[in-house]
N, C-alpha and C positions, 0 to 999 in steps of 0.2 A: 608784508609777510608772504602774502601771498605771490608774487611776483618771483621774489628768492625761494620761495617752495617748487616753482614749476621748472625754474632754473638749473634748481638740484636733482628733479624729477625726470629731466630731458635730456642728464649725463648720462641714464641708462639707455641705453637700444633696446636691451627686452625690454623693459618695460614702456618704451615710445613703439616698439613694434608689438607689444602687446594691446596697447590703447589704439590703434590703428587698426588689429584688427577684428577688436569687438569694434567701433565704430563703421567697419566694414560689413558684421555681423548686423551688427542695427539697422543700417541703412537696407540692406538685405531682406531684413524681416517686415521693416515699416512696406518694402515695396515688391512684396511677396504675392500679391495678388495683381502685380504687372508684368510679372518678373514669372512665373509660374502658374500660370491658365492657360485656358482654350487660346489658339491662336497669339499666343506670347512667344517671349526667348524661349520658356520650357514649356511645349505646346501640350500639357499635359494636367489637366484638374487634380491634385491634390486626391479627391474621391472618386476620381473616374477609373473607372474596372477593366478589365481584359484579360479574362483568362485565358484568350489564344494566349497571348506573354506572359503567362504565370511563371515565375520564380526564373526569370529569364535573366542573366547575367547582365553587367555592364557593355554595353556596347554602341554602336552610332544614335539608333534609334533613342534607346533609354542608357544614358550616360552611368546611372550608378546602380541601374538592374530594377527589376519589380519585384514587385512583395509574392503573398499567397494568392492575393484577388487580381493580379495584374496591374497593380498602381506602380504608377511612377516612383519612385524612390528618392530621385533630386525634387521631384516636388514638391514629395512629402516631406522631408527635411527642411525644404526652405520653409514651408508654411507653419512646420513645428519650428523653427526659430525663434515666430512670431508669439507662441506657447512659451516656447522655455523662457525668453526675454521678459514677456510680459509678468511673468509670473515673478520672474526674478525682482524687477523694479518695484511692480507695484508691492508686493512682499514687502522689501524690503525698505517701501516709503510708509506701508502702515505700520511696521518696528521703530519706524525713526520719529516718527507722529507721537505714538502710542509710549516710549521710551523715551523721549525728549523730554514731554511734559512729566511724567510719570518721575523720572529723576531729577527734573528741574523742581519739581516740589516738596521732594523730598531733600536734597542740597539745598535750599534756600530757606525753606522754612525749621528744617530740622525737626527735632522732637519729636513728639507722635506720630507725625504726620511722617517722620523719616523713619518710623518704627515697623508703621502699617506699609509702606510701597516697601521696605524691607524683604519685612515677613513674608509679604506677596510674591517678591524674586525669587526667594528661598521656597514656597511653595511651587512655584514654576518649574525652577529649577531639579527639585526633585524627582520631577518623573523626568524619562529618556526622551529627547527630541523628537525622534523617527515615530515612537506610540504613541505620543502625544496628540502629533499630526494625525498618525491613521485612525487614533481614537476619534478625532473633532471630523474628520473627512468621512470616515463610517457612517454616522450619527445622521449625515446629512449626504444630501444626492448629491455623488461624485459630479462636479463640474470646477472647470477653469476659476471660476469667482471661491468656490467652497475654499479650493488651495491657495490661492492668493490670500483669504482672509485668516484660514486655521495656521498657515507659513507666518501671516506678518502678528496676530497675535500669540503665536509662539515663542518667536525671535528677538521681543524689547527688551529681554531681562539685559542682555550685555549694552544698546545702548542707555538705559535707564542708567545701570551701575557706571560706566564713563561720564555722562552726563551729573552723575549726583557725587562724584567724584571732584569734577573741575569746579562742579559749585562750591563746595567745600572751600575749594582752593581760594577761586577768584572772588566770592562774597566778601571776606576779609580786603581785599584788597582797597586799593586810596578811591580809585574812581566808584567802584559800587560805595566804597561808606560816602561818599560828596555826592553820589546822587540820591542816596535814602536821607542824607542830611538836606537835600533841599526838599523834601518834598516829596519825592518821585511817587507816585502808586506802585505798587508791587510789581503789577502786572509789567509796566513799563520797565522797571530796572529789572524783570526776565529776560524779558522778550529782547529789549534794546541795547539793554549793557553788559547780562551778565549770558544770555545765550549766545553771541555770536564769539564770544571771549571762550568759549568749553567747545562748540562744535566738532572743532577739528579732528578729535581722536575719536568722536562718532564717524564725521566720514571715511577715516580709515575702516573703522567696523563694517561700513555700510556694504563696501565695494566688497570685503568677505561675504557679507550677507545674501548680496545677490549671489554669490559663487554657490553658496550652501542651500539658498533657494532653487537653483536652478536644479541641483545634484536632486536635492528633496522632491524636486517635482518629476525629475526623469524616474525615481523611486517608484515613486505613487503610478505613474503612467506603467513603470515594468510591472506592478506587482497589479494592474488592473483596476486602481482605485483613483485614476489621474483623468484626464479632458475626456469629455462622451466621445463615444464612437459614433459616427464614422471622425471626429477634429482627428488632424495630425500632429501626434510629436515625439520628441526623442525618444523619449521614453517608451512608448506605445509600438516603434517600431523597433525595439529589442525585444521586447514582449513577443511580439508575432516570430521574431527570429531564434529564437528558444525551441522553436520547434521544428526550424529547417536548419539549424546550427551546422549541421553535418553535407548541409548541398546548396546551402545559399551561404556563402560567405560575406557576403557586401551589406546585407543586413544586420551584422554585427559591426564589421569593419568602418562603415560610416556614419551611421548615431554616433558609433563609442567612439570615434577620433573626433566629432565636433562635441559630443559632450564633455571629453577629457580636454579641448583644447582650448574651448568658449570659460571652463571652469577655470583652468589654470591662467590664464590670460586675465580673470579679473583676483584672481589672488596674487598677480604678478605685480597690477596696478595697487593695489592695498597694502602689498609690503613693501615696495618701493616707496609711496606717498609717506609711508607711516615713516621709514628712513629719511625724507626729505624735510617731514617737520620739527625735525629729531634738534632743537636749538643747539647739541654741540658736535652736528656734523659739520664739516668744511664747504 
């Protein structure tokens, strides 16, 4: 199945040139501290200062201009890659943890037990995403960890409800009833027969997920509640540009074209995938 999914995944170009270049983006960010330091390709620290070149445009020296404090700007962006990335995955792997099990116990055992993770989603769900976040992020000192955790326990309701969905589905079926008829423990027929059978329309979710983590965290970093100061990222450098909007243009123009472009690139890959496991496409 898999094999015919990537088959049908690779007849798009956007989306083969979207996966290319968030894997460009990653590579990038994993190697952002060789890649942008003292005496590097970008001979420039992330947090190193010079206000002789305060708010000094793109040019030989500094390729995408300085901030307020004379930082580099391609610096800063590469190192915030490292931020939005991070945030996004790991987010997006405590949703899929947290949601996996959450829905696989409520599809498989049903009854109560699929009453109470219900009730739970629906209580989730009720409050707005965005306050939710800035409520849990408030509560506790803004850092990088606080966002990953209050992002990836926000986010399980949708993989839970796909997950407790396909259980429904595939419990019923021949091979889950012949392996609860020999014996099997519970645990086993989750984890071994009836999880890897529901997955797939969680990893479609996923690669949303990280899209809407990544947006959520340049959020938090614009509105002052995202990575301590002095960390670099997206977010944090539109923040600072809000106040030179009108004489530094390249502080808007380049967060906002890797945040619009890293976001759209993995929503490019999640509706494509989602098209390609689609059993009665060609």
């Amino acid at each position: 199945m898999w094999q015919v999914t990537w088959r049908r995944f690779c007849r798009s170009r956007l989306a083969v040139a979207a996966l290319l270049y968030v894997g460009a983006v990653t590579v990038v960010a994993i190697a952002a501290p060789l890649i942008a330091n003292d005496h590097a390709i970008v001979p420039f620290a992330p947090t190193a200062t010079n206000l002789a070149h305060r708010l000094e445009g793109p040019g030989a020296l500094h390729r995408f201009g300085t901030d307020d404090l004379g930082r580099d700007v391609l610096s800063r962006m590469i190192h915030g890659a490292r931020v939005s990335l991070a945030v996004g995955f790991t987010a997006t792997l405590i949703s899929l943890v947290v949601g996996s099990m959450l829905g696989a116990l409520a599809g498989y055992y049903g009854g109560a037990v699929d009453w109470v993770v219900s009730r739970l989603i629906e209580i989730v769900l009720c409050f707005p995403f965005l306050f939710l976040v800035l409520g849990i992020v408030a509560l506790f000192r803004p850092s990088i960890w606080t966002i990953m955790i209050a992002l990836g326990l926000t986010m399980w309701t949708t993989e839970a409800r796909f997950i407790r969905g396909e259980f429904l589905r595939v419990r019923e079926m021949e091979f889950a009833q012949a392996a609860k008829a020999s014996g099997a423990r519970d645990a086993r027929i989750i984890f071994r027969h009836l999880l890897p059978n529901a997955i797939a329309p969680v990893l479609v979710s996923a690669s949303f997920g990280v899209a809407s983590a990544i947006l959520t965290e340049s959020a938090l970093s614009f509105l002052g509640l995202g990575v301590a100061v002095p960390m670099a990222s997206w977010g944090s450098i539109l923040s600072i540009a809000q106040r030179f909007i009108d004489q530094a243009w390249w502080l808007v123009v380049f967060p906002g074209v890797a945040i619009f472009t890293t976001v759209a690139a993995f929503n490019i890959i999640g509706d494509r995938f989602r098209e390609a496991l689609d059993p009665t496409a060609e």
